[in-house]
C-alpha positions, 0 to 999 in steps of 0.5 A: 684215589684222590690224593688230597688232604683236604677231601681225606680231611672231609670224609674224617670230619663227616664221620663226626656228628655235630648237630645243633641241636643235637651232639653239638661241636665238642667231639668235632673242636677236640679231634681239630685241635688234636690234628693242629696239635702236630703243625709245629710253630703254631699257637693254639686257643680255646674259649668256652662260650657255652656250656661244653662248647668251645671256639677254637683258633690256630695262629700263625703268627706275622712277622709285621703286625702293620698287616692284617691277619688272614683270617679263615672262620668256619663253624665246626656245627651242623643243622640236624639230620632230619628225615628223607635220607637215602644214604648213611648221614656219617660215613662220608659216602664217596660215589661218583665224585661226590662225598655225602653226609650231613655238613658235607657242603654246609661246612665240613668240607670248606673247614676240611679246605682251610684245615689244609691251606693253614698246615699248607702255610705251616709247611712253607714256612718250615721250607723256606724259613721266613715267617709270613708277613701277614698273621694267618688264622684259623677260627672254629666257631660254634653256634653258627646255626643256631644264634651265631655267639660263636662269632660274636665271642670271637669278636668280644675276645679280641680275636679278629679286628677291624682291619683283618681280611675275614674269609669263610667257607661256606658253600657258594656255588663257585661265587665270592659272595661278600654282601647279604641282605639284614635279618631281623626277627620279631615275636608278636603277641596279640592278646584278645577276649574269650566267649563263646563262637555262638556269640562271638561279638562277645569276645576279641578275636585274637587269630583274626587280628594277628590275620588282619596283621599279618596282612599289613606287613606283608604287604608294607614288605613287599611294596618296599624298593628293590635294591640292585645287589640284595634284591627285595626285602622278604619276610616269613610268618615261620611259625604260629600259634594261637586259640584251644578250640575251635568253637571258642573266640580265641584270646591269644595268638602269636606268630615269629617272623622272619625278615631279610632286609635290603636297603631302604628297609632297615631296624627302623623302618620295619619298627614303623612298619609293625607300629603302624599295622598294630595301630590299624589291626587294634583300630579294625578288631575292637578289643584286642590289645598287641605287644611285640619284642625283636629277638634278632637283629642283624644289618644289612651288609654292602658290597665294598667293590674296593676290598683289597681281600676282595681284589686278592680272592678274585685273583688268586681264582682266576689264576686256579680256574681261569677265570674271574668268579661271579661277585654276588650276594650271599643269601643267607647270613654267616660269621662273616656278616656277623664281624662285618656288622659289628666291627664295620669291617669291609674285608668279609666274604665268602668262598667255599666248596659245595652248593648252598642248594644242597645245604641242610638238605637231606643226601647233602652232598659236595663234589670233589672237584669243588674241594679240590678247587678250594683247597688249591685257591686258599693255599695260593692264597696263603702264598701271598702272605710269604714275603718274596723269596 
């Protein structure tokens, strides 16, 4: 049997459904901070940011605030269940060297981590008797999966700045990964004239002008430069709808699109990108008129090689494993990327246990032996937060 805290912490959390849509973090937010409540010499905070929903943050605090705090953010909620499962989805299943169930990797297992690395940090401070240099915190965010307002509450209150190292604990595949490319979301209405299919120059085909389109961009998208660290830029037409019967000239379509954007494509140039297809799309389809509205907007974030985080985190995971972990771009956008874009803060990244192949996946699963790397590298990592003995 694994003596760890952090793979026993796991399996608790992974008993604890925290859907989003769904159950929400409010079962998982209470059991965390009645485990924090029995660290000593901790300050603990709520913030209701929804309805039922609270961030959470643990803080033990340095003794120099000319340091920047350590900061570990990590969602408490996961993506639904949905279908194609094989094993139970919450009773933490543990077969060969793999724990499964929903959040297992995507993140239940790296909270499980810095739940530990932060008692961990506790627990030296009682030994030794000094207090950390370096502040130390833990924020347990809500609504990652959703529109991230978890993290952007955490940001309005104050409680990570500028100047703070913010870690996460996502599933990176062995990987710091510190840059991501922008998400930008758009909603397009392309609105037309009805008649009847037997005479369909009578009418404004909205669904053919939304093809014509849908054409434009993807093809503006991807003629765009490939960056070196992000890669291409990329966009998905996620969802579509339009037209109430098949012999009727439709007179409304609308589609949401997905963009991930890497340098030179940015907010601006994807604006002059979908200014420029309406203006083709309404010249090509006579009739049809076209509005749109961005319902997310996130930057692109780039690496900063001269991170002092960055240059810690690497050391301290070569001295765990031996080696130097890759530096790499993180595929999707997390909490971290949300402070780095807004604060312009260059000390956010990314390490945790699990793969991000097996997130919201059904079976998701995370190995054992990914925790107990993690575990290990985070409470060395909050080591050097200790002055000196």
């Amino acid at each position: 049997m694994t003596n760890s805290l952090a793979v026993n912490l796991t399996k608790e959390l992974l008993k604890i459904e925290s859907t989003d849509p769904g159950a929400y973090e409010t079962e998982i937010e209470e059991w965390i901070r009645h485990w924090l409540t029995q660290i000593p010499g901790i300050i603990i905070k709520e913030e209701e940011v929804l309805p039922g929903r609270k961030n959470l943050m643990a803080e033990l605090q340095g003794t120099d605030p000319a340091f920047p705090a350590l900061v570990f953010i990590c969602h408490m909620d996961t993506v639904v269940v949905g279908d194609g499962w094989t094993v139970p989805p919450f009773e933490a299943l543990e077969t060969e060297q793999l724990l499964y169930g929903r959040g297992a990797c995507d993140m239940k297992s790296g909270l499980a981590c810095c739940l530990s690395a932060f008692s961990h940090a506790a627990e030296e401070k009682k030994r030794t008797g000094k207090s950390p240099l370096h502040t130390l915190k833990l924020i347990c965010t809500i609504d990652e999966e959703d529109f991230m307002r978890g993290a952007e509450a955490a940001i309005r209150s104050g409680w990570v700045t500028k100047k703070d190292w913010i870690l996460d604990a996502e599933p990176t595949d062995s990987q710091i990964q510190i840059s991501h490319k922008g998400r930008l979301w758009y909603e397009i209405t392309v609105t037309g004239h009805t008649a009847h299919a037997s005479t369909p120059w009578k009418g404004a085909d909205a669904i053919a002008a939304m093809a014509e389109l849908i054409h434009e961009i993807r093809l503006a998208v991807q003629s765009a430069p490939i960056h070196p660290d992000l890669g291409p830029s990329t966009v998905t037409f996620g969802q579509i709808e339009g037209g109430y019967r098949p012999y009727v000239v439709p007179d409304s379509c609308k589609v949401w699109i997905d963009m991930r954007l890497a340098p030179a494509l940015d907010a601006d140039a994807v604006r002059s990108i979908i200014t420029k297809a309406e203006e083709r799309t309404v010249a090509a389809i006579p009739g049809v008129s076209i509005s749109h509205k961005v319902t997310g907007d996130r930057p692109y974030i780039l690496k900063n090689p001269d991170s002092p985080l960055l240059n810690l985190l690497r050391d301290t995971c070569r001295t765990v494993t031996g080696q130097f972990p890759p530096v790499t771009c993180f595929p999707g956008y997390t909490d971290t990327a949300v402070i780095a874009g807004k604060l312009l803060n260059p000390n956010c990244m990314s390490y945790g246990p699990g793969s991000l192949e097996n997130a919201h996946q059904p079976d998701e699963y995370v190995s054992i032996q990914d925790i107990l790397r993690c575990e290990k590298v985070y409470q060395m990592l909050t080591d050097n937060l200790f002055p000196p003995l």
